[in-house]
N, C-alpha and C positions, 0 to 999 in steps of 0.2 A: 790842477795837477793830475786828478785822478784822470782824467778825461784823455789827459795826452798821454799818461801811460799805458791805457788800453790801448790807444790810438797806435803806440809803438810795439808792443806784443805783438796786434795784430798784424802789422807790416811786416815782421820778424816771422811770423808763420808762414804768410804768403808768400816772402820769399823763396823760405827751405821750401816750401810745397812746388813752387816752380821750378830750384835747381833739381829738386827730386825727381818731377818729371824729365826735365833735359838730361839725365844721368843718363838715362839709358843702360843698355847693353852693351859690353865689351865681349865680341866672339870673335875668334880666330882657329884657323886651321893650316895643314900642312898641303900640300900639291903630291901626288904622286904621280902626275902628270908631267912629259916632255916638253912640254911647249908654253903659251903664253896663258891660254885658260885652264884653269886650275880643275882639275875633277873632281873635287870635292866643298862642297860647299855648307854651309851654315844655320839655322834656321832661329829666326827671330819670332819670339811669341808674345803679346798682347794680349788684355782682357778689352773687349767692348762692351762700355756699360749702355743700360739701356738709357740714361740719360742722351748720349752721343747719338741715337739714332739719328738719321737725316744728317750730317753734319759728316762731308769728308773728309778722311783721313791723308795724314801726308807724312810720309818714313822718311826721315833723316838720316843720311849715310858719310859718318866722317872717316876717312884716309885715318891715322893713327900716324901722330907725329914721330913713331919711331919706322916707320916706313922708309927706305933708301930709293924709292922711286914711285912714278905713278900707276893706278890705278884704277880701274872702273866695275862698278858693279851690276850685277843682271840680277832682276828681281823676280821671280815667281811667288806672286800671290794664290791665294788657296781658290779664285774665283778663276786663274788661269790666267790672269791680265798678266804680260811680261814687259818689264818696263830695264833700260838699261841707262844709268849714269852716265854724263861725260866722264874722260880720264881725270882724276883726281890726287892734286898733289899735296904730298905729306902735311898733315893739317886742315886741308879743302874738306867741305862738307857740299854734297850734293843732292837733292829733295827729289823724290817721284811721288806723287799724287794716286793714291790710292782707290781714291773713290768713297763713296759710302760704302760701310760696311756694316754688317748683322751683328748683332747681339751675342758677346761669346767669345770665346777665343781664338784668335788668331792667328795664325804661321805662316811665317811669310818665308821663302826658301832665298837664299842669297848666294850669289857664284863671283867670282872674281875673274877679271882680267888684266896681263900686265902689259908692261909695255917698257920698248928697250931704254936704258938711260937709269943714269947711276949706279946701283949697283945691281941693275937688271940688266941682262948680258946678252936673254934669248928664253932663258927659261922663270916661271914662274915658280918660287918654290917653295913659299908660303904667305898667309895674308891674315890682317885681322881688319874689325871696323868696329865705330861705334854707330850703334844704331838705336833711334829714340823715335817715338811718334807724336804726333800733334794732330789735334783739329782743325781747318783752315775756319 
């Protein structure tokens, strides 16, 4: 008995310990922008432990189900790599690959773009995302 209730603690940790890391970041911003790309954007920050070295990293970017249309997003990483998501709809999560990255923290700049449909008309005029990272 004792054996299987460590055995169940234990599974109980490592659960929370993995919703915790899928939790991620909820950022959003407003557009002051006329058009489909938004001017202003967001920035996601990360620590890399130095366990992680060697081992790329990969940014998860989900739509936010209160979203009324689709979406994609443009990533500027702090190394200058720019990587941009298919359109993404309300609920979609889309992955860009990162690469290895260094020891430290990391900021990664995030922009949006809309596109017409539901109750996108022409113009973009605000956007949020969740955004989480992982190891591949």
């Amino acid at each position: 008995m004792k054996n299987f209730l460590k055995m169940t603690v234990a599974t109980v940790i490592l659960m929370s310990s993995a919703q915790a890391a899928l939790a991620g970041q909820h950022l959003e911003t407003a557009c002051g922008s006329k058009g489909q790309l938004c001017d202003n954007g967001v920035q996601f920050s990360f620590d890399v432990h130095p366990s992680a070295d060697g081992s790329p990293f990969v940014l998860h970017l989900q739509a936010p189900r209160t979203h009324c249309s689709e979406v994609r997003y443009i990533i500027n990483s702090g190394s200058g790599q720019k990587s941009v998501t298919r359109f993404l709809q309300p609920g979609q999560t889309g992955s860009v690959n990162l690469g290895v990255l260094a020891t430290g923290t990391q900021a990664i700049d995030i922009k949006a773009e809309g596109k017409v449909g539901g109750c996108n008309v022409g113009i973009l005029e605000s956007w949020g995302v969740n955004a989480f990272e992982t190891t591949r």
